[in-house]
N, C-alpha and C positions, 0 to 999 in steps of 0.2 A: 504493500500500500504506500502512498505517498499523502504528503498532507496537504490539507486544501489550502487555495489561490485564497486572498482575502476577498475577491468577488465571489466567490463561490459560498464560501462564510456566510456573508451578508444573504446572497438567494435563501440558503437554507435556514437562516434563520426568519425570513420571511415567511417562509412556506409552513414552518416548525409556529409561529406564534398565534396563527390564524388557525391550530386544529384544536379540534376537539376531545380529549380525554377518550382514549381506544383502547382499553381496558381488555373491554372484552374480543375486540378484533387482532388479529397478528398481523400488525402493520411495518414488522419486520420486514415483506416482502417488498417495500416500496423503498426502502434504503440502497444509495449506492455510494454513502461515507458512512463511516461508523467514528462514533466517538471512545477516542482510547487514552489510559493512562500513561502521563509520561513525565512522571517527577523530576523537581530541577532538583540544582542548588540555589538554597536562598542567595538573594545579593549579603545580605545581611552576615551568612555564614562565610562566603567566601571572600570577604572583606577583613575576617578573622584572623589574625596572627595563628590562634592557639584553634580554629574552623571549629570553633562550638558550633555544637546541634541548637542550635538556637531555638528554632520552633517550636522543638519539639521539648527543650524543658520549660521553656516560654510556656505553654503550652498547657503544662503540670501545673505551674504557679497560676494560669485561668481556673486550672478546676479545683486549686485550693490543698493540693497536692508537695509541700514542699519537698518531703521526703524522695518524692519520685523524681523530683525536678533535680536535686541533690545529686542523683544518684544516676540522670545523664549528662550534666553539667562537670560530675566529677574527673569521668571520663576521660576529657580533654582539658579539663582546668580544674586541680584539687583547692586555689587558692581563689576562689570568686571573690571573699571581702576582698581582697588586696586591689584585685581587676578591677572589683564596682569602684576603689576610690580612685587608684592611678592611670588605670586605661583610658587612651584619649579617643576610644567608643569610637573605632573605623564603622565598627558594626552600623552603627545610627546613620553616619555619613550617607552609606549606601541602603537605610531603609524605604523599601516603597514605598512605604505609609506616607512619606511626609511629601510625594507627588499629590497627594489628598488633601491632608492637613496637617499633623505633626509627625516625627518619626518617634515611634516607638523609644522609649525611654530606656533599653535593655543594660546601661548599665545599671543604671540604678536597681531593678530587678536583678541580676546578674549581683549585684552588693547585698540587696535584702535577703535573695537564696543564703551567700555566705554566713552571714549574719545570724539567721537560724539556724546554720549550723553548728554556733557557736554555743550555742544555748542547749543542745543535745549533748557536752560532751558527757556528760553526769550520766546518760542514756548509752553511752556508744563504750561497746567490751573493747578493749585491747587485745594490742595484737595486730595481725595481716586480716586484708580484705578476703582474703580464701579461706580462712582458718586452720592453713597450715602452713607449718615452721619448715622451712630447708636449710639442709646444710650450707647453703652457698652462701658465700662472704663478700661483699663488694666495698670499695673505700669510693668515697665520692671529696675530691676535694673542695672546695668551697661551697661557703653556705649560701648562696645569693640564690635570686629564684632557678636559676636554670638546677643547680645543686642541691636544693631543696625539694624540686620536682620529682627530678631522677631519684631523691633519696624515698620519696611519698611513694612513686608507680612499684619501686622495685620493693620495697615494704609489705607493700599492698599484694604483690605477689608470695611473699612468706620470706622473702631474701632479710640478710643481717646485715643491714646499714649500719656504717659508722658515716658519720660527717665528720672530716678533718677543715676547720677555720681559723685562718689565721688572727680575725678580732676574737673579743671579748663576748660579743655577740653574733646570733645569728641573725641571717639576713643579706646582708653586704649591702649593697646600695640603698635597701627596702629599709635598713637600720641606720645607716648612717646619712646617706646621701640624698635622699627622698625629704622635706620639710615635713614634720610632723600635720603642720595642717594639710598638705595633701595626702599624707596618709598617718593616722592616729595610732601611736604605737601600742597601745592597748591590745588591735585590732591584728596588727604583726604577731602578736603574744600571744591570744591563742591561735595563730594559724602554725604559731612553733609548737606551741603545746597539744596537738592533733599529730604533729609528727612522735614526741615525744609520746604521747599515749599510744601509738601505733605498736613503738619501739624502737621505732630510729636513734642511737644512739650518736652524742655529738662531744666532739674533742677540740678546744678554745684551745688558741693563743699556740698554732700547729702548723707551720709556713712552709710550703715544698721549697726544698734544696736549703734550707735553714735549719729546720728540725727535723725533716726526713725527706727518705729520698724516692723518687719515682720506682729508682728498682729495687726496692726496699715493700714497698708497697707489692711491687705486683708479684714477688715472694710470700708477700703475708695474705694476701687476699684473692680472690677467684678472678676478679674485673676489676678496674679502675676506671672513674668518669672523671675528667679532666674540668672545672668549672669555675676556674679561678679570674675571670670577668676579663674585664679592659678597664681597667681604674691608672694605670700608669698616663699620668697627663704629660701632655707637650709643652714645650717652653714655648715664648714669643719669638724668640731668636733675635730682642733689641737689645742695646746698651742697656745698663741700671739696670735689670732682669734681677739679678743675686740681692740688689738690695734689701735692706728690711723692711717689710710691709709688704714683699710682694710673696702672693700663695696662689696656689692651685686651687682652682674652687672645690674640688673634688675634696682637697686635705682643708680648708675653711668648713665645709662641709661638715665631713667626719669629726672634725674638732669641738664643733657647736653640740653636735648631736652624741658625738661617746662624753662628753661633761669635761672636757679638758680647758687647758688654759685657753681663753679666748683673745685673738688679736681683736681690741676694740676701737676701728677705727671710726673715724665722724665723717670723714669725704670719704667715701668707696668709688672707686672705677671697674666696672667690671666690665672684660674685655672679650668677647665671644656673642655668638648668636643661638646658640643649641639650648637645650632644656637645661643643663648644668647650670649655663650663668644666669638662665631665668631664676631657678632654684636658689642658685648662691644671691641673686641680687633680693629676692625677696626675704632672705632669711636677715642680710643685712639689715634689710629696710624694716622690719621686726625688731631688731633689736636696737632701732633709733639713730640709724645712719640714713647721710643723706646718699642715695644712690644714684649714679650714672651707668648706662650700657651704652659700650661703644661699640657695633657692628660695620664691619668692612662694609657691607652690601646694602642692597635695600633693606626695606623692611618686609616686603612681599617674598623676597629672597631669605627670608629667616628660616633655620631649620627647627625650630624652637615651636611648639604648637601655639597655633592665635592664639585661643583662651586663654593659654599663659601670659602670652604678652601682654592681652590684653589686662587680666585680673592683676599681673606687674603694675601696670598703670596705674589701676585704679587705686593699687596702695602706697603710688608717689613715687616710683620707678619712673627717672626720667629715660627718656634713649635718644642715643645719636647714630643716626643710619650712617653710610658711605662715609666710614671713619676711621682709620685706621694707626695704631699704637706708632711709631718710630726709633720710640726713647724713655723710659721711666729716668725721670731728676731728681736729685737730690743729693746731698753729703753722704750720710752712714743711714739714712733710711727715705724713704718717700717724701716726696714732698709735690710735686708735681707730673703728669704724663705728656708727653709731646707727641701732636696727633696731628695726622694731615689726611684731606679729603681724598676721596676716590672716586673715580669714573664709574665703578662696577654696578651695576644693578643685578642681573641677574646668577644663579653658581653655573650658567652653563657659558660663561665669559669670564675672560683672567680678570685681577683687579690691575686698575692703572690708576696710577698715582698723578691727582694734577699737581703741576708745577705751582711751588709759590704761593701754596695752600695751608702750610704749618701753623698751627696754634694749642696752645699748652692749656690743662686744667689744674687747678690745684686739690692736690691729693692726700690725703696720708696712708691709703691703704689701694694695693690693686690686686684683685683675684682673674686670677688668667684661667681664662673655660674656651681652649680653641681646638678643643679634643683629647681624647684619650687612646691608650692604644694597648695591646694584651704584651704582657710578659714571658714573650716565645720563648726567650733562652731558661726561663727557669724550667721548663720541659724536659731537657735532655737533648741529646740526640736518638733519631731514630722514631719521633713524634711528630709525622704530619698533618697538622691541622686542616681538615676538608669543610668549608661551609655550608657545603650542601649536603654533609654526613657526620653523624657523629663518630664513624669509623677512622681512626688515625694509622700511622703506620708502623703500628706495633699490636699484635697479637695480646687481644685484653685489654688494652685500653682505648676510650674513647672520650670523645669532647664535644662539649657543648656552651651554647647560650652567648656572649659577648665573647670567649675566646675564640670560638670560629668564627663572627661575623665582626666583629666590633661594635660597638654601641648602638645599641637598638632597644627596644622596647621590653618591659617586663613581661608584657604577653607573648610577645615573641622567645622570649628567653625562658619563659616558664614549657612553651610549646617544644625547644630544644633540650630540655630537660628531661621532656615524656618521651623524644622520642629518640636519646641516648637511652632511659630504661628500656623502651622496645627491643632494640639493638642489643642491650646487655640481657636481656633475658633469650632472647634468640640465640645469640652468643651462647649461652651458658645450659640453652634446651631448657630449660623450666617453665612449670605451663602450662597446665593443657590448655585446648584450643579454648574449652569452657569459661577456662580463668583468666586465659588473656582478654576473651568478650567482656568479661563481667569487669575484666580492670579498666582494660585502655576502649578509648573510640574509634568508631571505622576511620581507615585513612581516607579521606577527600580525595576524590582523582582530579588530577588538575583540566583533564580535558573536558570532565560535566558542562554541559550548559547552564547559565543563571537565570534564575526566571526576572522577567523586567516586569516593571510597573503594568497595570492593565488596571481599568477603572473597575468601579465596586457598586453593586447597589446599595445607594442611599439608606435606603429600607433596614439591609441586614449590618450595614456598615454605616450608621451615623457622624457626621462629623464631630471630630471633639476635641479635646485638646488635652496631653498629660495628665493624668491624675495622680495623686500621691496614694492612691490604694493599691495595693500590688495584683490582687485579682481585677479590679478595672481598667489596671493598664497593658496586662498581658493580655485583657480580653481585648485591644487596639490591631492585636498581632493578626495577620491575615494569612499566614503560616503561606507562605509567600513558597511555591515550590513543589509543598507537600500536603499530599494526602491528610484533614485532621477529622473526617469523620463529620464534617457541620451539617451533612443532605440538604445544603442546597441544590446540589442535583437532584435530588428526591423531588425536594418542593417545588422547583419547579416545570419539573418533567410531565409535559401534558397529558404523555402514556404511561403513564404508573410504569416505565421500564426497567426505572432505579428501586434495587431492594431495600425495600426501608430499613434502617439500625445498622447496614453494613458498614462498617469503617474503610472500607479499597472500591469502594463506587462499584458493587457486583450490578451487571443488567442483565435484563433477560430479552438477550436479542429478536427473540421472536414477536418482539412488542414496541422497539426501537425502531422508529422511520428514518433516523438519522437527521434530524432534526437539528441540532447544535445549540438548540437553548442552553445545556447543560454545559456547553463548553462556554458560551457566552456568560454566564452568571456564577460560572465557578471562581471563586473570591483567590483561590491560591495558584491558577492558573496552571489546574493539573491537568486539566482534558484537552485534547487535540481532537482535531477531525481529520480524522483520513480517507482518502477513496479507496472503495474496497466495503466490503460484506463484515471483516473479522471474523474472529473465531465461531465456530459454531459452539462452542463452549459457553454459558450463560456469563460472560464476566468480560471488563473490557483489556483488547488487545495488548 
């Protein structure tokens, strides 16, 4: 069969609106399209760093379900409070809903899921999600999300995680580098404490090639997952660089947040466009410094997300676009930055410096955020880092999260985390096929189609706007893709062809004219019309 022209659409849904309910006749004979199933991927989902089933625990949380929504959400994200606070929600970006009226709210939902989970641990036994213990041993070095991930799935599978961390705490960036208001450390606390009730066991203040050594590790343990970030920052490469006053925002950062001695300065310059200097410049401007961002480039050109820049603003964060450092001044510490203007607007053009453009601010402190990079050589040799795998090139160990891509997102990093445990549980045979379903989620094929916007009836689909209720706002979801069981096809199928109650649109061809009402008013845009009879089987192609 082949699917129909959009003028062909249009006829039969003419012809289909004008009959009359044939119940009792088999007006299957008069079809030469049959309408047939053909599930996408949501936009929503495939906008996902970490490809949650969105819908579908979307879905759970409409029917008031959170346990169930938990427990496909988990799947592919064990850490949702963390997602709901610092995820910068691609998902929503790309929700059809807001072709309507608003997009679907799914972090927020994706934070409330967490959040409830936090309140069952009193409910939740210890131990693995299979409820068996394996001999296998695996070391995961660092604790950041990608390392916490990997330490959860391979857990969850009955494996004996140790966490090796060279802070104090867990977490890595989620503990130190993240600003408490955009993610509440309470809320880090028990997503560590869910590991620790698991059995994830963790070992502080433990540094590869400091305190121990790669082949040291893969002597003592079955696997190793490599997850020790991209926190190593770059310099400016200006004069005054060494000065006093000048830091990494990364180590500003971590300074404010592990309670150490604070450099407290009143003029801050922070130099960079990414989330770091956003992060560092608002943590300043919290503690009652006047701040400036100086960005080479536009401001359209930031790598840094709007919302940030903008909610920077709003809390007195000044910025200077097309600006760029030359020289930090001063005696034995800060005193002023020497800055001259730039041609660049966009990153996909070098920056050029106009002539004759120099002018100084006055400083006492500058945090330099102009990237980070991973610490290859503490590896070894013999440890090829692949970013498209967490497979290295060494038999047993493997990597993920910011050490094979570089700085990227938590969702992303927690997504390389799951799918190093895959890799090490493959690796190691452990498993059965049962346990891997019940732990990890199906992998996304990248060549699926996505289903696109299509409009809604008013009627079943009112317009509205966010709600703060968590079941009236997953009830917004138009499960965009997939199958959820709503019979709207039923309802309005002139020939009762659609089985009432079925959740996969079963019909009974012998009673379907081919009509296309059903494909027209399907809210998730799962039925297609194609030329051709179909199956002779009561159910569609």
């Amino acid at each position: 069969m082949r699917p129909l022209c959009r003028e062909e659409e249009t006829a039969l849904f003419r012809i289909g609106s004008g009959s009359m309910p044939a119940i009792m006749n088999k007006t299957g004979d008069w079809r030469f399209a049959t309408p047939v199933k053909r599930e996408k991927t949501a936009p929503c989902r495939a906008a996902c760093p970490l490809h949650n089933n969105i819908a579908h625990w979307v879905g759970q949380v409409k029917n008031g379900d959170m346990a169930a929504a938990w427990e496909i959400l988990s799947r592919s994200n064990p850490f949702p409070a963390i997602t709901g606070y610092v995820c910068y929600n691609f998902c929503q970006e790309k929700c059809n809903r807001q072709e309507y009226d608003e997009a679907v709210a799914i972090g927020e939902l994706e934070k409330q899921v967490g959040l409830w989970r936090h309140k069952q641990f009193a409910l939740s036994p210890p131990g693995p999600a299979t409820g068996r213990e394996l001999p296998a041993r695996v070391a995961v070095v660092g604790a950041g999300p990608a390392g916490l991930a990997c330490a959860y799935y391979l857990r969850a599978l009955g494996v004996q995680v140790v966490v090796l961390e060279r802070e104090r705490v867990a977490g890595g960036l989620l503990a130190w580098g993240i600003p408490e208001y955009r993610l509440p450390r309470d809320v880090l606390a028990q997503e560590i404490q869910l590991l620790l009730n698991m059995g994830v066991n963790f070992r502080f203040g433990v540094e590869l090639n400091r305190d121990i050594t790669l082949s040291v590790l893969e002597e003592d343990y079955d696997a190793v997952f490599l997850a020790t970030g991209a926190a190593e920052e770059k310099e400016l490469g200006v004069a005054g660089e060494k000065l006093s006053g000048v830091y990494g925002a990364l180590q500003y950062l971590r300074t404010v947040h592990l309670g150490d001695a604070v450099p407290e300065g009143q003029n801050v310059v922070v130099v960079g466009g990414g989330n770091a200097a956003i992060d560092a410049a608002c943590t300043a401007r919290l503690r009652g410094a006047e701040v400036v961002v100086v960005y080479r480039r536009s401001r359209e050109a930031m790598p840094a997300h709007p919302e940030e820049v903008r909610a920077a603003e709003e809390a007195g964060v000044q910025f200077l676009f097309q600006v760029a450092p030359q020289a930090v001044l001063g005696e034995n510490s800060v005193e002023q930055i020497q800055l001259v203007r730039t041609a660049a607007e966009s990153r996909e053009r070098p920056v050029r410096i106009i002539p004759n453009s120099g002018f100084t601010l006055d400083c006492d402190t500058v945090l330099v955020a102009v990237g980070q990079k991973p610490q290859y050589e503490a590896l070894g040799s013999g440890v090829v880092i692949n970013s498209a795998s967490p497979v290295t090139g060494k038999t047993g160990v493997f990597a993920g999260g910011d050490l094979s891509t570089g700085p990227a997102t938590v969702a992303a990093a927690i997504a390389a985390g799951r799918e190093g445990a895959r890799s090490i549980a493959g690796y190691l045979e452990i498993g059965s096929q049962s346990d891997t379903e019940a732990v990890f989620a199906e992998v996304l094929g990248r060549s699926e189609p996505v289903s696109e916007f299509r409009p809604v009836n008013p009627f079943l689909y009112p317009r509205s706007k966010q709600s703060a209720n968590p079941q009236e706002e997953a009830g917004r979801c138009q499960s965009c893709g997939q199958c959820n069981g709503c019979s709207v096809c039923w309802l309005f199928c002139p020939d009762m062809a659609v089985l009432e109650g079925e959740a996969d649109c079963r019909l009974e061809l012998e009673y379907c004219k081919g009509c296309g009402i059903c494909v027209r008013e399907c809210p998730a845009g799962v039925l297609e019309m194609e030329v051709g009879l179909g199956d002779k089987e009561d159910h569609h192609g």
